[in-house]
N, CA and C of each residue as an Amber inpcrd file, in Angstrom:
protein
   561
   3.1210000  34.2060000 -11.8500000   2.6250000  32.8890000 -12.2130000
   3.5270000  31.8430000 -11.5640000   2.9360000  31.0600000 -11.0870000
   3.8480000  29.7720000  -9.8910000   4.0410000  28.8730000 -10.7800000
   5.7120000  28.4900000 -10.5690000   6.1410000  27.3910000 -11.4190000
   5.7560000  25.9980000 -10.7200000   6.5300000  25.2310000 -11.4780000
   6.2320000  23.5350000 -11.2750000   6.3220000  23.4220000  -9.3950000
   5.7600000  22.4250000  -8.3820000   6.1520000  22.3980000  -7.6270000
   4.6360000  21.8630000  -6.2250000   5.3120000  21.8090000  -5.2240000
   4.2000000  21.5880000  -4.8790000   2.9780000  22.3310000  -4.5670000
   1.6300000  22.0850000  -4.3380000   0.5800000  22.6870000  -4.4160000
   0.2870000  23.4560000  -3.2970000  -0.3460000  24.1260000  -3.0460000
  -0.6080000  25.0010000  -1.1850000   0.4310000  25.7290000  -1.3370000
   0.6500000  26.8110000  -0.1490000   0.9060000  27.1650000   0.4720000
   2.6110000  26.1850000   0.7680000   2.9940000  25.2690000   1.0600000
   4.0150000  24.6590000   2.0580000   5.0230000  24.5710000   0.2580000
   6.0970000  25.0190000   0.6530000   7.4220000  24.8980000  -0.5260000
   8.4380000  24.3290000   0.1090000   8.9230000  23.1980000  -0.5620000
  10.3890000  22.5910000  -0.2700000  11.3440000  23.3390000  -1.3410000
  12.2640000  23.3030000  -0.1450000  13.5370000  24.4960000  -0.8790000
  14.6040000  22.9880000  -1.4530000  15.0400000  23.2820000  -2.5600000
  16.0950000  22.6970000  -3.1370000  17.3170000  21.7450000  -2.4450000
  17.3280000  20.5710000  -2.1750000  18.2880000  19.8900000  -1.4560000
  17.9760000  19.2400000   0.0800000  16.9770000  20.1870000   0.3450000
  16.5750000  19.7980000   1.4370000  15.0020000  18.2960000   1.7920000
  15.4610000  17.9430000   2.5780000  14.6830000  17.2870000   3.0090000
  13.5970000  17.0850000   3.9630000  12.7140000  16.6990000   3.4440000
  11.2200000  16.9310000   4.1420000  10.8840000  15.9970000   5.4900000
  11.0800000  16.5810000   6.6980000  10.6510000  16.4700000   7.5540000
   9.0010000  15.9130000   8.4450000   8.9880000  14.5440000   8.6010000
   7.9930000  13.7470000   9.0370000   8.1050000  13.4160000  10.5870000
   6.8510000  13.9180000  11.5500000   7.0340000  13.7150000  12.6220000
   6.0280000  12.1980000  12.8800000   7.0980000  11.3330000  13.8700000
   6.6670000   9.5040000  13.8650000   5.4380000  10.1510000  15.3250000
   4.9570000   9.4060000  15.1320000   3.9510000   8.7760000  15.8970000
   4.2380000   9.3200000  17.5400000   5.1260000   8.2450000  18.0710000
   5.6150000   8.2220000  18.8620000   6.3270000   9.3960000  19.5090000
   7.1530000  10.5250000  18.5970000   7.4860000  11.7390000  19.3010000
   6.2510000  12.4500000  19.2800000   5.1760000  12.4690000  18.7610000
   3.8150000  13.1580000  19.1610000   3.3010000  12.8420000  20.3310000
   3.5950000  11.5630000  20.5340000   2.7090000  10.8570000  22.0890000
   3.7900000  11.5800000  22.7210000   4.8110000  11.4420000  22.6610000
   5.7390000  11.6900000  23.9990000   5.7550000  13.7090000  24.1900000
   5.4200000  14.5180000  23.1780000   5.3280000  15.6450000  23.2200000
   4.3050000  15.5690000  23.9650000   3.2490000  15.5000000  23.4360000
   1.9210000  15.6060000  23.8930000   1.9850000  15.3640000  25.9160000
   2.3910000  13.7680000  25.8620000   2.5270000  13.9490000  27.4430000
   2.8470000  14.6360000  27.9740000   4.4510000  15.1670000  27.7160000
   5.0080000  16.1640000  28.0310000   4.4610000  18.0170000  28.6060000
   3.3720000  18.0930000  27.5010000   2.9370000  19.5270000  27.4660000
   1.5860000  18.9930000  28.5980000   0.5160000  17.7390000  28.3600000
   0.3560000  17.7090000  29.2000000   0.6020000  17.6540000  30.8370000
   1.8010000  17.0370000  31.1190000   2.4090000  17.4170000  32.7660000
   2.6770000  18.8100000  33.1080000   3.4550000  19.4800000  32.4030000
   3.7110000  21.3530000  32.4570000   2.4130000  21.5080000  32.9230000
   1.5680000  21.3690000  31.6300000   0.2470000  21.9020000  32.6940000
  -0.7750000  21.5220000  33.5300000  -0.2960000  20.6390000  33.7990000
  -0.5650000  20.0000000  35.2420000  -0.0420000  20.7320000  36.4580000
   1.5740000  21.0080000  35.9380000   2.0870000  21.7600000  37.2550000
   2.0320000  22.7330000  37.1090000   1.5770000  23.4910000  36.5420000
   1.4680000  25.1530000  35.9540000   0.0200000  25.1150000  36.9550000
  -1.0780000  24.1810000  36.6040000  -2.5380000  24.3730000  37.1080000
  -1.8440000  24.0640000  38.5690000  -1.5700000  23.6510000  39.1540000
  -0.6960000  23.1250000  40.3460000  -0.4860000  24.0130000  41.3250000
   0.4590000  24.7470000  40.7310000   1.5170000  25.7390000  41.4230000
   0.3650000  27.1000000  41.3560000  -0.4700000  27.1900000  40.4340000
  -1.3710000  28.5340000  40.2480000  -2.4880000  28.3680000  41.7690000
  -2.9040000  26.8210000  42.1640000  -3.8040000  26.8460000  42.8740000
  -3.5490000  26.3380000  43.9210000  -2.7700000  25.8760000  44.4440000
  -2.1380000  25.4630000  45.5830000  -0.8230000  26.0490000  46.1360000
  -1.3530000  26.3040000  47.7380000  -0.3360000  26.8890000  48.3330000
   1.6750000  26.3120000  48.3790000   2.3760000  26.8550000  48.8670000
   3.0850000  26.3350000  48.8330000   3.8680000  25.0130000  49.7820000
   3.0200000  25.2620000  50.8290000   3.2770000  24.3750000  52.4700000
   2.7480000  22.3500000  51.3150000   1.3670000  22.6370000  51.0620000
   0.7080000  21.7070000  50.2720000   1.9520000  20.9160000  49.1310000
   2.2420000  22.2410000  48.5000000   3.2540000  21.7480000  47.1280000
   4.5290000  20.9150000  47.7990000   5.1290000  21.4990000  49.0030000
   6.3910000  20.7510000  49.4240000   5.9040000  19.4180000  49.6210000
   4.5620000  18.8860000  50.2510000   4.1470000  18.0720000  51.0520000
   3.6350000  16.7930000  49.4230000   3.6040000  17.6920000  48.6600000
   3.1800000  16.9890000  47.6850000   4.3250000  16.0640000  47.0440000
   5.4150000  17.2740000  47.1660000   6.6640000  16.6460000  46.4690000
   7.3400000  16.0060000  46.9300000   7.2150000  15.9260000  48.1620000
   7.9140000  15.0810000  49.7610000   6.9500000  13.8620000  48.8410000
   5.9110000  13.5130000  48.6400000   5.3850000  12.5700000  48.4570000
   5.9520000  11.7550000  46.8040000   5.6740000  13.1500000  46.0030000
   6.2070000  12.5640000  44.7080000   7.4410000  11.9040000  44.2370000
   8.4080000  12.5300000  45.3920000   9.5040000  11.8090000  45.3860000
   9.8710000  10.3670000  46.2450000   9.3440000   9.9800000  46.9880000
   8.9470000   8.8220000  47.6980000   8.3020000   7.9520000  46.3410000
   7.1070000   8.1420000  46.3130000   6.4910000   7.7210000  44.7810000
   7.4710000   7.1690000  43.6050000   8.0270000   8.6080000  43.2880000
   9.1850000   7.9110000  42.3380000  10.0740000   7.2230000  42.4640000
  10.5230000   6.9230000  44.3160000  11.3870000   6.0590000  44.3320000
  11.0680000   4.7060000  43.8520000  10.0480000   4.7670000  44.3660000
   8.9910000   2.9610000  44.2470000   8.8010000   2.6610000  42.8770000
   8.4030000   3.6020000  42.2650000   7.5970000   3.6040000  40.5680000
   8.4740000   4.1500000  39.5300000   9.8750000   4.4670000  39.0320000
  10.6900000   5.2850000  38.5480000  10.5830000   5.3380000  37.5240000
   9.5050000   5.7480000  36.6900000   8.8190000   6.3280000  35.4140000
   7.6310000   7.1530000  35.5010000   7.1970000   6.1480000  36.7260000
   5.4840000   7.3100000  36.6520000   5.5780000   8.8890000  37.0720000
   5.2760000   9.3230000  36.3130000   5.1250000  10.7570000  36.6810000
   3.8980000  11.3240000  37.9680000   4.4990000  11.3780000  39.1640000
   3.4810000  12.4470000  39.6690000   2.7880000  14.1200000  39.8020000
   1.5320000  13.7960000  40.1470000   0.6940000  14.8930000  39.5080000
   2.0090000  16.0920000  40.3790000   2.6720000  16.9720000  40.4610000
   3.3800000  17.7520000  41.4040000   4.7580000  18.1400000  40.9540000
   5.3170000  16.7870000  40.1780000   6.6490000  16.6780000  40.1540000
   6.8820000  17.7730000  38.8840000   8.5000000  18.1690000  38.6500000
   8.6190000  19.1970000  37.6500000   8.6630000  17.8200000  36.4870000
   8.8190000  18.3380000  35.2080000   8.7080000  17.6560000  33.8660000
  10.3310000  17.1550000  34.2040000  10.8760000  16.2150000  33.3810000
  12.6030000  15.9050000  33.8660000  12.8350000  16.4640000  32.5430000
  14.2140000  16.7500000  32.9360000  14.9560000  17.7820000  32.0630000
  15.1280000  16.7540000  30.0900000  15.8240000  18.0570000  29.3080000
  15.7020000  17.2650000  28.2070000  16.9510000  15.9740000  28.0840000
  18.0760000  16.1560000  28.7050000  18.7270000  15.0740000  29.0700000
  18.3750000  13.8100000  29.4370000  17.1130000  13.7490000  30.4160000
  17.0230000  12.6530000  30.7450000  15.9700000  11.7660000  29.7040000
  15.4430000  12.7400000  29.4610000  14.3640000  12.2670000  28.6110000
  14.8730000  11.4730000  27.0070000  16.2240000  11.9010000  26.3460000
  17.1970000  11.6140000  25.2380000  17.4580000  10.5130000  25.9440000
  18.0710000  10.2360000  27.2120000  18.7730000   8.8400000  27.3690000
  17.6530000   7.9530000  27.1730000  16.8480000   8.2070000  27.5210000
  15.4150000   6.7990000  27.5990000  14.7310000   6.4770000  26.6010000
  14.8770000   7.8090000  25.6620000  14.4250000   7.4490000  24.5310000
  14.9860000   7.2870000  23.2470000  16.2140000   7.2140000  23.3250000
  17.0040000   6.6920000  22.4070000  17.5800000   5.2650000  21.9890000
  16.8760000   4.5830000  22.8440000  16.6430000   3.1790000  23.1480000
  15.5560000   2.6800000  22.2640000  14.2750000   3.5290000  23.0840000
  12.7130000   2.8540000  21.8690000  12.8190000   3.6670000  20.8280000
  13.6360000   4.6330000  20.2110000  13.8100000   5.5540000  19.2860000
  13.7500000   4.4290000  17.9440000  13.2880000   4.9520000  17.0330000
  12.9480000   4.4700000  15.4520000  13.4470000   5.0990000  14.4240000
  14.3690000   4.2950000  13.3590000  14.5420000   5.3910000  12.6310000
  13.5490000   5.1870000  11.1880000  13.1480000   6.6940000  11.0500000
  12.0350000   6.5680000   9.8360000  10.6820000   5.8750000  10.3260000
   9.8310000   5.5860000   9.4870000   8.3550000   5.3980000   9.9140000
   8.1270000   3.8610000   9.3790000   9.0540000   2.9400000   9.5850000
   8.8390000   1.4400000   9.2230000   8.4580000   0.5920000  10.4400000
   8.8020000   1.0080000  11.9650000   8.0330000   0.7490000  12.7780000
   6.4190000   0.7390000  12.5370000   6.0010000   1.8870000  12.2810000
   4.4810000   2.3030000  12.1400000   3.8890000   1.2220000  11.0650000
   4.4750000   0.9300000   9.6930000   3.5680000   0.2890000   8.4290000
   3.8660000  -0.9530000   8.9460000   2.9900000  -1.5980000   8.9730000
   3.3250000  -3.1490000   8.9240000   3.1320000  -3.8140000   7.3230000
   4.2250000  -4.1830000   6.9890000   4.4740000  -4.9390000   5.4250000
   4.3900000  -5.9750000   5.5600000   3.2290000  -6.9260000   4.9590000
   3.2660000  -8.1750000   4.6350000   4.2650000  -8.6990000   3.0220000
   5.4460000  -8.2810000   3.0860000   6.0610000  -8.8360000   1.8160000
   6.9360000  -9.8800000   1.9550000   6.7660000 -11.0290000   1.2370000
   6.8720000 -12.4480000   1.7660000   8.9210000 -12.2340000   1.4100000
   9.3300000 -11.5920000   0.5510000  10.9130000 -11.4490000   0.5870000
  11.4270000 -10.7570000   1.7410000  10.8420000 -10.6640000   2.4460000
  11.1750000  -9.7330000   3.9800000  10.4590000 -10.2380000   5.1460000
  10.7920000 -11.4630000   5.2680000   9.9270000 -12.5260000   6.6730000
  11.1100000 -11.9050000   8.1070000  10.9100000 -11.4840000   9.1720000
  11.5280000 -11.7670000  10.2600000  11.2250000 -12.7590000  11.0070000
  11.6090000 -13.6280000  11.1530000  11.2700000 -14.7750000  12.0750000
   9.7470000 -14.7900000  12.0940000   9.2740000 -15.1040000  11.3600000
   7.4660000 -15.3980000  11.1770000   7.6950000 -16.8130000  10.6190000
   7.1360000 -17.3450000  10.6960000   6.1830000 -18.4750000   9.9470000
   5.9860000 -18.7260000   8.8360000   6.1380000 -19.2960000   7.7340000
   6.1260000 -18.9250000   6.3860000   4.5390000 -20.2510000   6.0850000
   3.1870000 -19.1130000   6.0520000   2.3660000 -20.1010000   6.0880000
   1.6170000 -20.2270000   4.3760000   1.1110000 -21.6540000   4.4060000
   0.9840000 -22.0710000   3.1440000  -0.2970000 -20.8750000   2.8620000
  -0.6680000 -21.4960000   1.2900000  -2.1970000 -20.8660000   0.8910000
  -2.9670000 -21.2490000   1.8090000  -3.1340000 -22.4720000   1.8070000
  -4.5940000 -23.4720000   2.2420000  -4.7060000 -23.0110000   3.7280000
  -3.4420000 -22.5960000   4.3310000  -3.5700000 -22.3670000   6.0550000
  -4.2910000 -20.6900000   6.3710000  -4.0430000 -19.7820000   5.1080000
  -4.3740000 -18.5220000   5.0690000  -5.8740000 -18.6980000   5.1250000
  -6.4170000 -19.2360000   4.4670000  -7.8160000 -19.1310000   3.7150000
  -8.5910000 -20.0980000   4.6510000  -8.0350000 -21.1060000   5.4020000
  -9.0230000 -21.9710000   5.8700000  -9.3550000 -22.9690000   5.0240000
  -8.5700000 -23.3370000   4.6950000  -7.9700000 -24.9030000   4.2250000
  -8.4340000 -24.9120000   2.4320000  -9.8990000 -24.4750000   2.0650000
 -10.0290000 -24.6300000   0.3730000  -9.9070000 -23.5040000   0.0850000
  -9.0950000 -23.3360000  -0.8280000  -9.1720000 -22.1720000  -2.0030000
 -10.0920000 -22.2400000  -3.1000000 -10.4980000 -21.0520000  -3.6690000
 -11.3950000 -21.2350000  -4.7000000 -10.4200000 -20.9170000  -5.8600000
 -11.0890000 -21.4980000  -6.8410000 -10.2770000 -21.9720000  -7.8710000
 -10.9040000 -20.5250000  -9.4040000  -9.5260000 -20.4160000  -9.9110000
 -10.1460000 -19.3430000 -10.7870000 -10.9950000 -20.1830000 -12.3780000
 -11.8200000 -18.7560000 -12.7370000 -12.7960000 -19.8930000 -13.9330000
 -12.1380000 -20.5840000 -14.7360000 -10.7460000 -19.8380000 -15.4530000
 -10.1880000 -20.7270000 -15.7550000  -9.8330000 -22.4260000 -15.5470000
  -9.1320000 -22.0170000 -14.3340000  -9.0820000 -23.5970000 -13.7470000
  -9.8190000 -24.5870000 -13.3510000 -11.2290000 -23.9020000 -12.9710000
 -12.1620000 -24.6640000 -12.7000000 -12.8850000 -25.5000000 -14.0720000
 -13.1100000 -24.6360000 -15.2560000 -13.0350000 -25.0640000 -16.3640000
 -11.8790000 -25.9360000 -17.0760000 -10.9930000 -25.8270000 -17.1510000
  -9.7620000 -27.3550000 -17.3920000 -10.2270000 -28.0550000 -16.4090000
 -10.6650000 -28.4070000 -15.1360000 -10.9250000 -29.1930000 -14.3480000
 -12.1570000 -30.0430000 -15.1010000 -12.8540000 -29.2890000 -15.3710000
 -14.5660000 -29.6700000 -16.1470000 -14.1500000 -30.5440000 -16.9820000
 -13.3090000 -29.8200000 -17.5240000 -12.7590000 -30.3330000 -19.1910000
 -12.1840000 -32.2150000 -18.9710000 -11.2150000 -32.0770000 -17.9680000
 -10.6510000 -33.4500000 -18.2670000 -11.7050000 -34.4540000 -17.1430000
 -12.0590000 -33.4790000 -16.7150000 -13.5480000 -34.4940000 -16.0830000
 -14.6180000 -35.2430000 -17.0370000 -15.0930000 -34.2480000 -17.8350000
 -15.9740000 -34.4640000 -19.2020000 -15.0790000 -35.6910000 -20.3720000
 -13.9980000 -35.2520000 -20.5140000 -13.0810000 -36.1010000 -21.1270000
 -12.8320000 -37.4730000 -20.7050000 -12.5700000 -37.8480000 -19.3560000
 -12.4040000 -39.2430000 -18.5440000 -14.2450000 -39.6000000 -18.9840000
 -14.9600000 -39.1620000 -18.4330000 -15.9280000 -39.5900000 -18.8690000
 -17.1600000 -39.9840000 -19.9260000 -16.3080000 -39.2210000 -21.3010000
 -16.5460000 -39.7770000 -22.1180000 -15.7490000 -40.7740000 -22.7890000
 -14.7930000 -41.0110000 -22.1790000 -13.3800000 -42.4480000 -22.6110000
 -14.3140000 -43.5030000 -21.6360000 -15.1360000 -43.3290000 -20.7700000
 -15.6210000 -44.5000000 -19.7480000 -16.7430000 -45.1130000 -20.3370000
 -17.6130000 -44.4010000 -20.7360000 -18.9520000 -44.4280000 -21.5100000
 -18.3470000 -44.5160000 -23.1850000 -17.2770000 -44.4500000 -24.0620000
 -16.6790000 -44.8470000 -25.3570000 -16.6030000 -46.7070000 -24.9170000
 -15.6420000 -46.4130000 -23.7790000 -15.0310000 -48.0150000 -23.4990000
 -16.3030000 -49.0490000 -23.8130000 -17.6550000 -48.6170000 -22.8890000
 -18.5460000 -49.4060000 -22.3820000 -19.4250000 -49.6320000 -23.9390000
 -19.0380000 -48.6310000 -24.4800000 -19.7730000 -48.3830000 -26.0210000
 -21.3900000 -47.7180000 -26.4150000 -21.2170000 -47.2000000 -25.4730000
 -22.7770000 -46.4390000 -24.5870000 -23.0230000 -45.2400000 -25.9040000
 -21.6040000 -44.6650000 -26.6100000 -21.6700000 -43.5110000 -26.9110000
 -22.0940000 -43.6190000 -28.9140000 -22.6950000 -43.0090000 -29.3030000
 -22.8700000 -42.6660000 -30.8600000 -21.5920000 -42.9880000 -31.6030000
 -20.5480000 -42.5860000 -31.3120000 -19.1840000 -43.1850000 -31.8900000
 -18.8770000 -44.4950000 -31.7170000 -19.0630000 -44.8250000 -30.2240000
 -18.6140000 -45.6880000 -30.1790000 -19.5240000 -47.2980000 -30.6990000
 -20.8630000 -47.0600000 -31.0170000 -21.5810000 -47.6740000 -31.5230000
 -21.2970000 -47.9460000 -33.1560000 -20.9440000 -46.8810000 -33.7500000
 -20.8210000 -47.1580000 -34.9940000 -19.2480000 -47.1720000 -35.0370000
 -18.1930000 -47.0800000 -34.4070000 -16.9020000 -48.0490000 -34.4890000
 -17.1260000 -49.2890000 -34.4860000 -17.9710000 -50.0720000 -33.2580000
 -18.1510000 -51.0740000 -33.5960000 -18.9460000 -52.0770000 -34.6690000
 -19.8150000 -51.0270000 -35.2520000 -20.8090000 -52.0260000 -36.1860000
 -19.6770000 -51.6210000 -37.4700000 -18.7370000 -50.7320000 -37.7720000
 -17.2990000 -50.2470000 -38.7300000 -16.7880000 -51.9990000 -38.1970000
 -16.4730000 -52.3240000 -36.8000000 -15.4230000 -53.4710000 -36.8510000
 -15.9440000 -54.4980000 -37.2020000 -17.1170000 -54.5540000 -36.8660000
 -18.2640000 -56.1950000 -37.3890000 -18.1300000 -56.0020000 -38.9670000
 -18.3000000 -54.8680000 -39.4340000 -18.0060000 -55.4870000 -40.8680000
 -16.6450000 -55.8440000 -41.2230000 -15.8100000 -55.2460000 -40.9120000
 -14.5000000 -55.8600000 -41.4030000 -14.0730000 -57.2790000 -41.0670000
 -14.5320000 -57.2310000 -39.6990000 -14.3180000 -58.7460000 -39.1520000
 -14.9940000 -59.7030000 -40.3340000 -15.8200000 -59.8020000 -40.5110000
 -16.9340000 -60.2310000 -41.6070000 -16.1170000 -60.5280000 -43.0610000
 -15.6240000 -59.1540000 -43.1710000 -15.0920000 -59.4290000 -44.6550000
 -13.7210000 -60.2290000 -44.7870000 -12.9940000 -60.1550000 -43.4250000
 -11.6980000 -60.6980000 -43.3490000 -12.4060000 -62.1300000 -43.0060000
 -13.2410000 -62.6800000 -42.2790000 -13.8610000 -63.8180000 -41.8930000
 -14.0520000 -64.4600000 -43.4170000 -14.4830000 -63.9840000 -44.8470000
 -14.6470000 -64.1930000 -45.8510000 -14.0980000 -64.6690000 -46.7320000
 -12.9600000 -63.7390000 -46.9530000 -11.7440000 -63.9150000 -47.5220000
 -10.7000000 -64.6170000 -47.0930000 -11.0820000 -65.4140000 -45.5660000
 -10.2690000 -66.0990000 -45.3240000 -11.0950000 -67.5540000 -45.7700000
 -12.2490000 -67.2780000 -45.6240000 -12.9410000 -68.8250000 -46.2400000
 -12.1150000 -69.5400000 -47.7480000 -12.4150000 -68.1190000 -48.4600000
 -12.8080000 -68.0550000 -50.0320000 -10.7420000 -68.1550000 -50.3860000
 -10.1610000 -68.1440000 -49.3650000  -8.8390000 -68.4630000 -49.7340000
  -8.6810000 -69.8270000 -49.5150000  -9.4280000 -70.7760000 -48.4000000
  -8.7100000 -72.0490000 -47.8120000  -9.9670000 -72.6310000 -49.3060000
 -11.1460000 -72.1260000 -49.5000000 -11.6970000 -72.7270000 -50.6290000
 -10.8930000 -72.8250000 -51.8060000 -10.1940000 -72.0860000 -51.9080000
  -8.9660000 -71.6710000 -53.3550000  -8.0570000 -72.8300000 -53.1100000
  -7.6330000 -72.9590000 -51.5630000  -6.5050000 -73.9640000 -51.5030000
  -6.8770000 -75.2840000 -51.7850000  -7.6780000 -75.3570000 -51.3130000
  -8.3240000 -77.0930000 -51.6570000  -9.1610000 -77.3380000 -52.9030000
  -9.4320000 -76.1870000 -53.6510000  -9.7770000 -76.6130000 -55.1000000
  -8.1050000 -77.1400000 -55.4730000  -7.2560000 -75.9010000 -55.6160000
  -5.8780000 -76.2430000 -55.6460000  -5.2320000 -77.6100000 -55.6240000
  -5.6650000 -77.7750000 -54.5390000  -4.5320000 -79.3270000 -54.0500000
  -5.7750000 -80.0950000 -54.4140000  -7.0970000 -80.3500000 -54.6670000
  -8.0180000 -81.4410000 -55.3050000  -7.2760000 -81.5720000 -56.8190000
  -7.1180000 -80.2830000 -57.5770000  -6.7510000 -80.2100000 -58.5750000
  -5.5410000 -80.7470000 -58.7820000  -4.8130000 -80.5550000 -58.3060000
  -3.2090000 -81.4710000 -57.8420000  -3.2260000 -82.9690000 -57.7490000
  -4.1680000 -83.1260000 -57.0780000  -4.0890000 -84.7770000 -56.9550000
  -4.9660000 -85.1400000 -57.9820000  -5.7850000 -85.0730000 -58.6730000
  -6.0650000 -85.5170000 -60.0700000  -5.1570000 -85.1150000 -61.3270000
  -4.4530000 -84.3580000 -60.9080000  -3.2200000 -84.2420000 -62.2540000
  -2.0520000 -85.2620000 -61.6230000
């Protein structure tokens, strides 16, 4: 019965670490096995007078072009191939992912919302609703002001009466005063 671990066939042994081949050493294998058999098909079908005449050429070639591989030439040894590529060499597979995570800018641009999207953003329901809200709100303070509104109609016929009753009681006081002082000057 198989304990905890991974599934299939493939087992990682204890301590060790799991091995990922990048991108890039696949292309460069791949070329590789392709040229061999290039010169393998080469050397199987062509004489040898041809092959010198070829390589008389390939090496001329490479003087001019000193990367391109011609169809003839042998593969270059693994030495040379380490110096050149230890240069575009990568370590790990962070070349390959491209991360948009804004705490990790290299010399980019740090661009707004509005420039991402094409200038308007849409707004979530939330926000679009508080938007409604103090919209609806200003406009019922505009239409209160003007007195257009059910409240605001009967606030005001609320202030006409008070006005009224204070208009009253201010009569029925200056009437009090001048009974007062009539009464004064006949005593």
């Amino acid at each position: 019965m198989p304990r905890g671990g991974p599934r299939g066939n493939k087992k990682t042994h204890k301590g060790q670490r799991r091995h990922f081949t990048d991108e890039s050493e696949m292309k460069h294998a791949q070329e590789k096995e392709e040229r061999q058999k290039e010169w393998r098909r080469k050397q199987g079908i062509e004489s040898e007078e041809e092959e010198e005449e070829e390589g008389k050429e390939a090496v001329k070639e490479g003087e001019e072009n000193k990367g391109a591989a011609a169809p003839g030439d042998l593969p270059p040894s693994s030495s040379e191939e380490d110096s050149d590529d230890e240069s575009d060499r990568h370590k790990g597979v962070e070349h390959l992912i491209e991360v948009e995570n804004p705490n990790r800018m290299k010399g980019r641009a740090i661009k707004k919302v509005t420039e991402l999207e094409g200038g308007k953003t849409e707004l979530t329901r939330r926000e679009r609703e508080e938007i409604e809200k103090q919209q609806a709100k200003a406009n019922y303070q505009k239409m209160h002001m003007a007195g257009k509104t059910d409240e605001a109609r009967a606030d005001l016929a609320r202030l006409a009466i008070i006005r009224k009753q204070r208009e009253e009681a201010t009569k029925k006081k200056e009437e009090q005063k001048a009974k007062e002082e009539a009464a004064k000057k006949k005593s």
